[in-house]
TIRO-2110 file (N, C-alpha, C; in Angstrom, 1 decimal):
// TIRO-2110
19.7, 47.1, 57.2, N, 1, A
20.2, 45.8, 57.0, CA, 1, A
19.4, 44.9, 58.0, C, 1, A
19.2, 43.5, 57.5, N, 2, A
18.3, 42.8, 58.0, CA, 2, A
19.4, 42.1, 58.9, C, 2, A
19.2, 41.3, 60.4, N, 3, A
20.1, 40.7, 60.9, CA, 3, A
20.1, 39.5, 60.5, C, 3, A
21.3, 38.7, 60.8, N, 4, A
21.3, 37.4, 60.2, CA, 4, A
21.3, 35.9, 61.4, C, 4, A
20.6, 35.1, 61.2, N, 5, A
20.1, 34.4, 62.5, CA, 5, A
21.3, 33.6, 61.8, C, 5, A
22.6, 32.7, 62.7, N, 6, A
23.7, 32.1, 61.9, CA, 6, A
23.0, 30.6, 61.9, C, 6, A
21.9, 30.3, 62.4, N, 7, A
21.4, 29.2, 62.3, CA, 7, A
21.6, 29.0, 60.2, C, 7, A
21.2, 29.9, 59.6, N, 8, A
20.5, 29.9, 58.4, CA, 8, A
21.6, 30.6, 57.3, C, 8, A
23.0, 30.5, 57.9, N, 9, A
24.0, 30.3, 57.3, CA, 9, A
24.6, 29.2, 56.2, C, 9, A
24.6, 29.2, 55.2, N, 10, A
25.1, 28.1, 54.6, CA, 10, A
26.3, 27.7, 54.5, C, 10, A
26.9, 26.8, 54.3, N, 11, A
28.3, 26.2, 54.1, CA, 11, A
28.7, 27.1, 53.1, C, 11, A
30.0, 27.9, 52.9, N, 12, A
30.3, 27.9, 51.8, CA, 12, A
30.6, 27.1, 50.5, C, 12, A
30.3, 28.1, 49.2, N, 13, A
30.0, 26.7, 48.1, CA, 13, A
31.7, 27.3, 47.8, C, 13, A
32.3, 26.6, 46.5, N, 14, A
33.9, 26.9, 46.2, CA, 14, A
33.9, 27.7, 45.6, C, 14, A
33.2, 28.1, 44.8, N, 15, A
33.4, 30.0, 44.2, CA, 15, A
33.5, 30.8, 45.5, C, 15, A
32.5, 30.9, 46.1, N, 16, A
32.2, 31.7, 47.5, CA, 16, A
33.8, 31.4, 48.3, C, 16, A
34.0, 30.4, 48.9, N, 17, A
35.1, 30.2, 49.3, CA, 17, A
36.7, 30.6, 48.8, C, 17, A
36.8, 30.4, 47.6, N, 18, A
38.1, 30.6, 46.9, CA, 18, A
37.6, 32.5, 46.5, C, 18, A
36.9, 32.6, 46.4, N, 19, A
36.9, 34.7, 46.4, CA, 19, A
36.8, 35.3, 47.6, C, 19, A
36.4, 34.7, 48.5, N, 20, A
36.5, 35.4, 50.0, CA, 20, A
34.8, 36.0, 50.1, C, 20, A
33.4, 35.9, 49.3, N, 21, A
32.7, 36.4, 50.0, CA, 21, A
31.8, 36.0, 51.2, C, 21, A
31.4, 36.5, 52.0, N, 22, A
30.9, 36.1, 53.4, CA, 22, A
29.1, 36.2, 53.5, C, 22, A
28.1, 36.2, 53.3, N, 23, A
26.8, 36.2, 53.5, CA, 23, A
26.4, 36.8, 55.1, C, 23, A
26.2, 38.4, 54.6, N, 24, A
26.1, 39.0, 56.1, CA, 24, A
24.3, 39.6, 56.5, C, 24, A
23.4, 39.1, 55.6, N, 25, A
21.9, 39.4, 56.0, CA, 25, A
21.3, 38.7, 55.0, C, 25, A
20.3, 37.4, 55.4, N, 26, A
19.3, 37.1, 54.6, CA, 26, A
18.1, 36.6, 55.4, C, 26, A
16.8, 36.9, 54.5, N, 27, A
15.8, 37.0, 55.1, CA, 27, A
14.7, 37.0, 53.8, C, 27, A
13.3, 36.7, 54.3, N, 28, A
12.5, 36.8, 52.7, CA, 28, A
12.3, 37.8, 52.1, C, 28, A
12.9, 37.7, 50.8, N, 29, A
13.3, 38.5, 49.8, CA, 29, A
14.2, 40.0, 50.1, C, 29, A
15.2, 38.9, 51.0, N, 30, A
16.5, 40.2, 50.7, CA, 30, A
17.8, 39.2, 51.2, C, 30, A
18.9, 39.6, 50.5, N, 31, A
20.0, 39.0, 51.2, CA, 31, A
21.3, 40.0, 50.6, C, 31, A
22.2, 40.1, 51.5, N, 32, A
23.6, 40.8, 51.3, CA, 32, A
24.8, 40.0, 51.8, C, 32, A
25.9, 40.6, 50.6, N, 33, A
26.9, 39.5, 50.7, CA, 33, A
28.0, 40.7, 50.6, C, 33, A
29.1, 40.3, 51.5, N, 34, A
30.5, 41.4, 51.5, CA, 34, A
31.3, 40.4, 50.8, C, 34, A
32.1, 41.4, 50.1, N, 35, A
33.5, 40.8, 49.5, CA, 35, A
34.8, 42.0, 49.8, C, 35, A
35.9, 41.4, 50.9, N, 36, A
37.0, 42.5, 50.6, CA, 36, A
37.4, 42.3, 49.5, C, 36, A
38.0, 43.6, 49.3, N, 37, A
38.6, 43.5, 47.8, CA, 37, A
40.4, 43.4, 47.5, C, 37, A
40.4, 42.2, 46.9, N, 38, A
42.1, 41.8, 47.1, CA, 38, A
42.7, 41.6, 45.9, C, 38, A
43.5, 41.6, 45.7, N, 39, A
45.0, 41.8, 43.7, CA, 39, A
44.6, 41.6, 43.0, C, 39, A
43.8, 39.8, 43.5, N, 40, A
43.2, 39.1, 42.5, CA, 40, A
42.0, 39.4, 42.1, C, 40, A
41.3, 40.3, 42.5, N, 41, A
40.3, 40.6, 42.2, CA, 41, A
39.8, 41.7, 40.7, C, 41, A
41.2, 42.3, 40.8, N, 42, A
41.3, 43.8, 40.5, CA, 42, A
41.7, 43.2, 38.5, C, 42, A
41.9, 44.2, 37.6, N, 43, A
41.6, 44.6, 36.6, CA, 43, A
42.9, 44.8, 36.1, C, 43, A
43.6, 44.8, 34.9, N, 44, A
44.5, 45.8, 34.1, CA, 44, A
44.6, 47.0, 35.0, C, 44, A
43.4, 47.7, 35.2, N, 45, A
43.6, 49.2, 35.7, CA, 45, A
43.9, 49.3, 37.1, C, 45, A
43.6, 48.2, 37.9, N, 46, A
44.1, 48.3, 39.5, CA, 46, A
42.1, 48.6, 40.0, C, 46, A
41.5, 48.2, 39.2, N, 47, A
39.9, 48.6, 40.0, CA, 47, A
39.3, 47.0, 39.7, C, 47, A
38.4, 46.7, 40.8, N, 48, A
37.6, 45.5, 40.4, CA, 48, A
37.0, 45.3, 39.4, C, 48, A
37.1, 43.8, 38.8, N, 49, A
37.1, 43.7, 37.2, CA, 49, A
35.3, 43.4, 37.3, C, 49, A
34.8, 44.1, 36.3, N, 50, A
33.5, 43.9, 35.7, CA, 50, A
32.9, 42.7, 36.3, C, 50, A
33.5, 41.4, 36.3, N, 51, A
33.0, 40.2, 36.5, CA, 51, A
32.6, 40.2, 37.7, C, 51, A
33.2, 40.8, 38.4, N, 52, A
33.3, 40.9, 40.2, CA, 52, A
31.9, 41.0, 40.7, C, 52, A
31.6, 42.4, 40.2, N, 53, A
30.3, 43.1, 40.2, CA, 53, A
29.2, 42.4, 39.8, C, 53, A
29.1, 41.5, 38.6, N, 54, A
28.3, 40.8, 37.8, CA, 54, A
27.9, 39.4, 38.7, C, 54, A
29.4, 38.6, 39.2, N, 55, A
29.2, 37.9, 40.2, CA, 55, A
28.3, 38.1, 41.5, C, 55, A
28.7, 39.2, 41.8, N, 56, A
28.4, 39.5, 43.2, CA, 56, A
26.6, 40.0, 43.2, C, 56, A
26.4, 40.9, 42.5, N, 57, A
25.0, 40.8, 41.4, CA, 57, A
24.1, 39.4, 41.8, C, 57, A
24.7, 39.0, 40.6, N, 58, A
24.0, 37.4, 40.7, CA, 58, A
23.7, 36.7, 41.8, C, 58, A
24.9, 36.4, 42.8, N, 59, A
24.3, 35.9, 44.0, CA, 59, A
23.9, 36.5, 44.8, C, 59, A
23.8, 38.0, 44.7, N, 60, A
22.7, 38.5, 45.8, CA, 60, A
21.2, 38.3, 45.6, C, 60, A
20.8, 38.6, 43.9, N, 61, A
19.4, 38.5, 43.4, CA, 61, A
19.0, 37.1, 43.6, C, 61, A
20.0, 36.2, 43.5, N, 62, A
19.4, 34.9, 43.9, CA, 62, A
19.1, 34.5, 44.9, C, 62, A
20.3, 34.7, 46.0, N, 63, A
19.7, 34.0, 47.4, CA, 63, A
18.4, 35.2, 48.1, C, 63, A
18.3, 36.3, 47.5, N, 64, A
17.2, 37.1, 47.6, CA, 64, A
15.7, 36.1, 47.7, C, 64, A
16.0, 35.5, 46.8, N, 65, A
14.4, 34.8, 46.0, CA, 65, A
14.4, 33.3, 46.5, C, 65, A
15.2, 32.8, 47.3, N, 66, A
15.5, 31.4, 47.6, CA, 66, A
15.4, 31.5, 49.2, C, 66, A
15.2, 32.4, 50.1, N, 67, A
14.9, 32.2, 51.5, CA, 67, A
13.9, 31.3, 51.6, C, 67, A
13.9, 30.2, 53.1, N, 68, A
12.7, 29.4, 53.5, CA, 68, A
12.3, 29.5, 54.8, C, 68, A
14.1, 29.8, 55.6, N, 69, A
13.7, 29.9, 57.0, CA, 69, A
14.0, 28.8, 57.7, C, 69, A
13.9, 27.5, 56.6, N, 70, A
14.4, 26.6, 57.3, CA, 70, A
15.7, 25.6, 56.4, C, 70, A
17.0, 25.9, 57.4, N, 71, A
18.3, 25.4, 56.8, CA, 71, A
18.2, 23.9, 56.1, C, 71, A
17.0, 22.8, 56.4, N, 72, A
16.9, 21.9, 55.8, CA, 72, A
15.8, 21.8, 54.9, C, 72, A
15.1, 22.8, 54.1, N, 73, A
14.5, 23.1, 53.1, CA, 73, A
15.0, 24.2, 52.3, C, 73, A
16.0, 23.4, 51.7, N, 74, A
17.2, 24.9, 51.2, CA, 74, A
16.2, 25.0, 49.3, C, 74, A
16.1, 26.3, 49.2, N, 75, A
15.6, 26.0, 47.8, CA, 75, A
16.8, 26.8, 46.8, C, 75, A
16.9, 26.5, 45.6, N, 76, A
17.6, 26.5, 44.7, CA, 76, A
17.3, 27.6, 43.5, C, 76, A
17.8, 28.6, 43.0, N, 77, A
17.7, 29.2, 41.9, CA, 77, A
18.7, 29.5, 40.4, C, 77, A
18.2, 29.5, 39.1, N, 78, A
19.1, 29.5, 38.4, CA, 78, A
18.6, 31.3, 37.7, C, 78, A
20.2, 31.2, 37.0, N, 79, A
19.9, 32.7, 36.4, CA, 79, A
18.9, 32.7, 35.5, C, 79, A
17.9, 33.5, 35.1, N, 80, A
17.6, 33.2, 33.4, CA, 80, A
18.4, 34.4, 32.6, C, 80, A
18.0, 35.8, 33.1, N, 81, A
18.5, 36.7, 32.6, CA, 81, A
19.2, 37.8, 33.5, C, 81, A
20.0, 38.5, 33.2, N, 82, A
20.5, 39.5, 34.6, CA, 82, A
21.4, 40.6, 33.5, C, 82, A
20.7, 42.0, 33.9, N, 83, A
21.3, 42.9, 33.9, CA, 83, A
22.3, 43.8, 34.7, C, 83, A
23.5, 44.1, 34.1, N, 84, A
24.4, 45.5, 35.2, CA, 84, A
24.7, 46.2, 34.3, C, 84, A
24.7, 47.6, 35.6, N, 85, A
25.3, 48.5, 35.3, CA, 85, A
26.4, 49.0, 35.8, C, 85, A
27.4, 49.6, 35.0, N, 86, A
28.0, 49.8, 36.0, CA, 86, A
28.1, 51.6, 36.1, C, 86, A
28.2, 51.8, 37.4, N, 87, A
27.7, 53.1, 38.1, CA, 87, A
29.1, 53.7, 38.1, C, 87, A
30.3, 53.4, 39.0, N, 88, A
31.3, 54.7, 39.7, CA, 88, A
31.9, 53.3, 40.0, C, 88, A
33.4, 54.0, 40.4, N, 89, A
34.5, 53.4, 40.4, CA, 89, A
34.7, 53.0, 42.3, C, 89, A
34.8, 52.0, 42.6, N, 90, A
34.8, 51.6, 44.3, CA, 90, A
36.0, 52.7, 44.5, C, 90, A
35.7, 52.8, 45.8, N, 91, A
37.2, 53.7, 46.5, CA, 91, A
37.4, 53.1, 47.7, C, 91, A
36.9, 52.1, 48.3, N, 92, A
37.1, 51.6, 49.8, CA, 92, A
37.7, 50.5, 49.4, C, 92, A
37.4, 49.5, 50.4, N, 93, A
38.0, 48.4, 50.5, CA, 93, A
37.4, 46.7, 50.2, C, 93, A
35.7, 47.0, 50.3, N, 94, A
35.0, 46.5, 50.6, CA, 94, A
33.7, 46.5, 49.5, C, 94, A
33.3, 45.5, 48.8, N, 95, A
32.1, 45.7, 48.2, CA, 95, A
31.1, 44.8, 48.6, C, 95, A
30.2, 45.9, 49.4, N, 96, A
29.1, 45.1, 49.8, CA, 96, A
27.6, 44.7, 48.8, C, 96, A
27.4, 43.9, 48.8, N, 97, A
26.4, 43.5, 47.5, CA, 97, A
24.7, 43.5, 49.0, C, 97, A
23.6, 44.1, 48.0, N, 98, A
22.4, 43.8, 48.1, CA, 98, A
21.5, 43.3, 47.5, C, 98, A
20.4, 42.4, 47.3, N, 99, A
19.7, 41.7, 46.4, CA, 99, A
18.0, 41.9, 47.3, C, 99, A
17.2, 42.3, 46.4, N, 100, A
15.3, 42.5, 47.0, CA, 100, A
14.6, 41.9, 45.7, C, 100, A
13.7, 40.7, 46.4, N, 101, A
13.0, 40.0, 45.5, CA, 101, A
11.9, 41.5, 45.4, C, 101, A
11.6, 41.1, 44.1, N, 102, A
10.6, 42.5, 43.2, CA, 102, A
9.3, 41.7, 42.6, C, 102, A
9.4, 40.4, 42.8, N, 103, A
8.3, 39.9, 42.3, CA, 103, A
8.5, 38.9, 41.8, C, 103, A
7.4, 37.6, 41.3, N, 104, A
7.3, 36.6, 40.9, CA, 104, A
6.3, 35.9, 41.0, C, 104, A
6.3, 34.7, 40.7, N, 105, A
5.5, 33.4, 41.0, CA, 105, A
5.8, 32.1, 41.1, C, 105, A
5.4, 31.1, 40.9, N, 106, A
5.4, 29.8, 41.5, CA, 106, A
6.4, 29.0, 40.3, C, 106, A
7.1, 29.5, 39.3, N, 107, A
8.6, 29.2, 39.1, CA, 107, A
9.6, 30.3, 38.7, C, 107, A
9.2, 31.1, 38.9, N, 108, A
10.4, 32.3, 38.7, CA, 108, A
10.0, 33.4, 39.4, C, 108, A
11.0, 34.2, 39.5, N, 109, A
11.1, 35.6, 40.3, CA, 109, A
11.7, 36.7, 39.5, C, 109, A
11.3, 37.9, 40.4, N, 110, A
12.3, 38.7, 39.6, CA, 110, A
12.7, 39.9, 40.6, C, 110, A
14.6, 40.4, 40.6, N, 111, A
15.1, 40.9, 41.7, CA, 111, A
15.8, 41.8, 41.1, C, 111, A
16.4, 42.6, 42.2, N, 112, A
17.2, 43.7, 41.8, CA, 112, A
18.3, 44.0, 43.0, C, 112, A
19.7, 44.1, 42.3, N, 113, A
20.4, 44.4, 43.4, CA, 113, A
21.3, 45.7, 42.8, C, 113, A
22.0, 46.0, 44.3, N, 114, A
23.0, 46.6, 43.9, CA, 114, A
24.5, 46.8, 44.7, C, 114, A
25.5, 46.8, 44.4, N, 115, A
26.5, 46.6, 44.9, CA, 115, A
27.7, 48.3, 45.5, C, 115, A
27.8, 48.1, 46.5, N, 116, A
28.3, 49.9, 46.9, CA, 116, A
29.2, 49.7, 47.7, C, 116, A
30.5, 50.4, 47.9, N, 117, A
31.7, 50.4, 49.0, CA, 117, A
31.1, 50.7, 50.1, C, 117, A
32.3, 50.4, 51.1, N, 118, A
31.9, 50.9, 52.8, CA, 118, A
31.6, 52.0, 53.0, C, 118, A
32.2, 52.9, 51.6, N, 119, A
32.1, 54.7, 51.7, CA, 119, A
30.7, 55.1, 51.5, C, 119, A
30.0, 53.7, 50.9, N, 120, A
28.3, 54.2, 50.2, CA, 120, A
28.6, 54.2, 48.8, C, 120, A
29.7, 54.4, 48.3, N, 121, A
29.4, 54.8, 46.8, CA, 121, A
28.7, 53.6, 45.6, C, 121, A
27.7, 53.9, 45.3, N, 122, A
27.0, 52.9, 44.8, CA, 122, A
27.9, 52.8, 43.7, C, 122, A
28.7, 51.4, 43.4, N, 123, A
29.6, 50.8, 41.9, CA, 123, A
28.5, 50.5, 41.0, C, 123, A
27.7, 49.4, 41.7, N, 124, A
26.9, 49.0, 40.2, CA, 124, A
25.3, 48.4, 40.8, C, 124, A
24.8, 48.1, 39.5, N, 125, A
23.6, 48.2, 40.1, CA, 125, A
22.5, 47.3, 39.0, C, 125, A
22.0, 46.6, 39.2, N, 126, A
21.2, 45.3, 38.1, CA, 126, A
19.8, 44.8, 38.5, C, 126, A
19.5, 44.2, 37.9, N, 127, A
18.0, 43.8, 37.7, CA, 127, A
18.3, 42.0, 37.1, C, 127, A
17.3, 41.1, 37.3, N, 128, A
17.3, 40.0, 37.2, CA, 128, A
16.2, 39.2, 37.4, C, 128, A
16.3, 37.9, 36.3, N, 129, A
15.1, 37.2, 36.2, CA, 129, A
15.6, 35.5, 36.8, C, 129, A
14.9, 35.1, 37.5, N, 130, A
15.4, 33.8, 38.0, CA, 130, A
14.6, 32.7, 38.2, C, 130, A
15.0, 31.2, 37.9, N, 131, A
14.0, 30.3, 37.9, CA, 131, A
14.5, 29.2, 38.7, C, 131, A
13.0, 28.6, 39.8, N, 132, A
13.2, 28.1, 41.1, CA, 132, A
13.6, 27.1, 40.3, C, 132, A
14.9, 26.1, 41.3, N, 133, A
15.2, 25.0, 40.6, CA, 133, A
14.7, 23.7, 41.6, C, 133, A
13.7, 22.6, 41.1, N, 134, A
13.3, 21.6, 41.9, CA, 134, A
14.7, 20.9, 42.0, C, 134, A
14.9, 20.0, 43.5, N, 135, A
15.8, 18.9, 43.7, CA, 135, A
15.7, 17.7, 43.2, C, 135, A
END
């Protein structure tokens, strides 16, 4: 895990906020985001609903590919395309998301994350295409 300098913290946005996740390592081309896992999160079956994973996916691969270093040159990404899988069923408490730029160029990238409990057990796991968005 990369450490996280809190200078280069961002505000939380209101998805981020109203789900509880927290941004605990980013750096160029990698970022990790924790989410505990709470009622509302959870499924018919009592396990984190598909979307969760998909969510958490997405904003890993993106702020992966959006590091600058500097909190007032914040750069912007949109999804184009994003695959998951889903791997194994969480058993902890806690799903921590990973995102590693894999490549790109000068308007898109392309990343891969994957998301695993505190136990390690890798839940899910994706791939993703993403395009820098100018301000």
């Amino acid at each position: 895990m990369t450490s996280l300098d809190p200078a280069l913290v961002e505000e939380a946005y209101p998805l981020q906020a109203h789900l509880g996740f927290v941004m605990t390592g980013w750096s160029e081309g990698y970022s990790r985001f924790e989410l505990p896992l709470a009622p509302f999160l959870m499924n018919r079956f009592g396990i984190p609903h598909g979307g969760v994973h998909a969510m958490l996916l997405d904003t890993v691969m993106g702020f992966c590919g959006s590091y600058t270093g500097d909190p007032d040159q914040t750069q912007m990404a949109m999804t184009l395309s994003m695959t998951v899988n889903f791997m194994a069923q969480a058993k902890g408490n806690l799903m921590i998301g990973e995102g590693r730029k894999t490549g790109g160029g000068r308007k898109t990238f392309f990343a891969e994350g994957m998301v695993k409990d505190e136990t390690g057990i890798v839940i899910a796991t994706g791939t993703g295409v993403f395009r820098y968005r100018s301000r």
